[in-house]
Backbone as CSV, one residue per row, in Angstrom:
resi,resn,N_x,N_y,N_z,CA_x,CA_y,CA_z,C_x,C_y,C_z
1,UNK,24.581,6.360,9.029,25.779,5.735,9.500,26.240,6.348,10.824
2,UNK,25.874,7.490,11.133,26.468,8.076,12.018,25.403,7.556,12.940
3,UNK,24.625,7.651,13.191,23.563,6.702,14.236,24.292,5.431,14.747
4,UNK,24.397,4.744,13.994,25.306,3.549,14.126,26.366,3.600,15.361
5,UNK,26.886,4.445,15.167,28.202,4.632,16.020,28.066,5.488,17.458
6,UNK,26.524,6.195,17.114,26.074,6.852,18.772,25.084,5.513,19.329
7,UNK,24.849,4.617,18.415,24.006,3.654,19.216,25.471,2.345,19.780
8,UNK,25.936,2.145,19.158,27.198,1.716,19.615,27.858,1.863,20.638
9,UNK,28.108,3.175,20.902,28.875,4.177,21.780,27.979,4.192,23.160
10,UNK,26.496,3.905,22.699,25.872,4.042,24.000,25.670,2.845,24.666
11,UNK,25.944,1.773,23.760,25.722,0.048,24.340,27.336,-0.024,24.991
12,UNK,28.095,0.124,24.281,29.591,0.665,24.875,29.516,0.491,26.218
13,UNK,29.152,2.085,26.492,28.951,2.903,27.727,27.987,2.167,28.654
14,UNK,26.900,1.597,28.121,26.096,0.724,29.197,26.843,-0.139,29.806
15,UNK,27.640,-0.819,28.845,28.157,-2.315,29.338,29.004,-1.945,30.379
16,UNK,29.883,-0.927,29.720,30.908,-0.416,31.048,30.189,-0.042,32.231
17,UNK,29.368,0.613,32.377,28.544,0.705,33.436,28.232,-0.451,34.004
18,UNK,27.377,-1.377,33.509,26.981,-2.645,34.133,28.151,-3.246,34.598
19,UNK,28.918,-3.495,34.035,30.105,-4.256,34.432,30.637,-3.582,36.352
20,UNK,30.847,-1.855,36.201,31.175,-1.439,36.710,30.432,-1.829,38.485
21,UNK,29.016,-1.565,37.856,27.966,-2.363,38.655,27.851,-3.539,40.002
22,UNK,27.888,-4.502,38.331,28.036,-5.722,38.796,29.625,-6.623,39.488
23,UNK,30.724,-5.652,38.830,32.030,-5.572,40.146,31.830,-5.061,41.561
24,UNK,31.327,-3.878,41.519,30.983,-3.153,42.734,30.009,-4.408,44.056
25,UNK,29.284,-4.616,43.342,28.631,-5.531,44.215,28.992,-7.216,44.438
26,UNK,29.992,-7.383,43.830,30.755,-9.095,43.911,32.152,-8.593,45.307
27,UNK,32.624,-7.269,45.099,32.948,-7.031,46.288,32.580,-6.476,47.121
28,UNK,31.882,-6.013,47.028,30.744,-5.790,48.436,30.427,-7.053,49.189
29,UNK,29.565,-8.167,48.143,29.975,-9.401,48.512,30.867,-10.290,49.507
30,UNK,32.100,-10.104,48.676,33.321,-10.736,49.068,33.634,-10.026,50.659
31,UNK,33.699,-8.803,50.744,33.669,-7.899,51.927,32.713,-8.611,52.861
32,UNK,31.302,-8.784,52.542,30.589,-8.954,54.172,31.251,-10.352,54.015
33,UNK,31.674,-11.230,53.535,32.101,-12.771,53.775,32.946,-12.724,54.735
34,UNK,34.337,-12.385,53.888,35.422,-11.601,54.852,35.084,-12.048,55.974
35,UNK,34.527,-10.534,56.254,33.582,-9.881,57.840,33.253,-11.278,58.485
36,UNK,32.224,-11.706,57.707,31.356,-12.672,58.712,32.536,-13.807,59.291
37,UNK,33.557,-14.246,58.028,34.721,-15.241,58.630,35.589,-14.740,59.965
38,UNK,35.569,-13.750,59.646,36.100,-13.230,60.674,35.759,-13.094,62.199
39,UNK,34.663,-12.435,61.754,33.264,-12.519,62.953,33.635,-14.435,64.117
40,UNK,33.024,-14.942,63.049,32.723,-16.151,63.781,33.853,-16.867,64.193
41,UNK,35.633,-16.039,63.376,36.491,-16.870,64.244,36.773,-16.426,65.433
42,UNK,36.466,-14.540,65.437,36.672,-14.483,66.969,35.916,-14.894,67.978
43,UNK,34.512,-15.305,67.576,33.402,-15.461,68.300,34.098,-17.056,69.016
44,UNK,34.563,-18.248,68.119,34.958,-19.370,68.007,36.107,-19.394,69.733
45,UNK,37.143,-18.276,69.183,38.263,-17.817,69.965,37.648,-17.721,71.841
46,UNK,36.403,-16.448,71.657,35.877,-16.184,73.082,35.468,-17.333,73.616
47,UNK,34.663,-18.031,72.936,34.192,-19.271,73.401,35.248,-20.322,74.167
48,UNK,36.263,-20.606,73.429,37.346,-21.509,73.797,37.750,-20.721,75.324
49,UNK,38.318,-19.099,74.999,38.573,-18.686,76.707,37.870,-18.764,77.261
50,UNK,36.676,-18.856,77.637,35.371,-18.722,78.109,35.482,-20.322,79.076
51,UNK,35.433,-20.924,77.876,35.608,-22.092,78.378,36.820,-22.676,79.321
52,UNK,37.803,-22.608,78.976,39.271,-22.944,79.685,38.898,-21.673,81.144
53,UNK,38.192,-20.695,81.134,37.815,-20.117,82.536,37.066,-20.872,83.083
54,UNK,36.347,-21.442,82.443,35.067,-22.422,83.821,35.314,-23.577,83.653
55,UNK,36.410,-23.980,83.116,36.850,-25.235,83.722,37.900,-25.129,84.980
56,UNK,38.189,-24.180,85.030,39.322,-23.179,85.964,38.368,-23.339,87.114
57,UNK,37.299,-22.623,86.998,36.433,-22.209,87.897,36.040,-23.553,88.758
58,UNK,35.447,-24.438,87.764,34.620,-25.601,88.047,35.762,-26.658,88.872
59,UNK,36.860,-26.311,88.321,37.821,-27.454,89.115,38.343,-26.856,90.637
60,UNK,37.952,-25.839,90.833,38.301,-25.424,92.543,37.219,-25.458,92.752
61,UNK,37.625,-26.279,94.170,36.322,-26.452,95.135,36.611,-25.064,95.937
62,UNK,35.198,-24.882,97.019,35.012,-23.936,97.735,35.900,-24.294,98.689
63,UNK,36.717,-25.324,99.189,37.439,-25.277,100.605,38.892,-24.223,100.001
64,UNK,39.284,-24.864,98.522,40.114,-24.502,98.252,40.280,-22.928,97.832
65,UNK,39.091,-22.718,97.516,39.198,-21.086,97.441,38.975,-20.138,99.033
66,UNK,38.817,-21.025,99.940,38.524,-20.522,101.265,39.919,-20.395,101.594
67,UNK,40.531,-21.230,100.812,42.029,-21.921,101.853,43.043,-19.978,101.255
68,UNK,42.852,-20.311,99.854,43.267,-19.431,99.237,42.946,-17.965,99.896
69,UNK,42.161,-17.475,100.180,41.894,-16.462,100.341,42.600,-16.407,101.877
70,UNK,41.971,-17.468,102.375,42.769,-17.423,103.859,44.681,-17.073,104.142
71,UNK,45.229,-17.856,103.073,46.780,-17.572,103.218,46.701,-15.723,102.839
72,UNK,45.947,-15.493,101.402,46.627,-14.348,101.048,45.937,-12.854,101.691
73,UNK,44.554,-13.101,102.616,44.096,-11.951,103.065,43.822,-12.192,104.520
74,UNK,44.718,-12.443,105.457,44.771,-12.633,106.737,45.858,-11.735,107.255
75,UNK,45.661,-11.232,108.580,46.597,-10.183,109.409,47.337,-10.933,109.870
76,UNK,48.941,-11.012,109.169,50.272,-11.669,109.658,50.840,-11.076,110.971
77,UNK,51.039,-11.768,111.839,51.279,-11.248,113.249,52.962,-10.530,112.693
């Protein structure tokens, strides 16, 4: 009878273990997801500034950036 209750005690103890286990790694899981959502919204984010810059870029012509430079880096008498 007493067997009984150390074989018990040790399926017990397994399960808690496994369990312990198999939690450990559902958030580990959940963690790189997280991460990766995260990841790809800032990635999402750079892209958009990225973009709204070279449309910036793309919409001045070269006279106008000549013109520009001309008012603000010329020797004012």
């Amino acid at each position: 009878m007493k067997m009984l209750y150390v074989y018990a005690a040790g399926i017990l103890a397994a399960s808690v273990a496994t369990a312990g286990v198999i939690g450990a790694r559902a958030g580990a899981a959940k963690c790189h997801a997280q991460h990766a959502r995260d990841a790809a919204a800032a990635y999402t984010q750079m892209i958009k500034i990225q973009g709204n810059i070279h449309e910036k870029v793309l919409r001045t012509a070269t006279d106008d950036i000549r013109r520009i430079l001309r008012e603000k880096y010329t020797i004012a008498d």
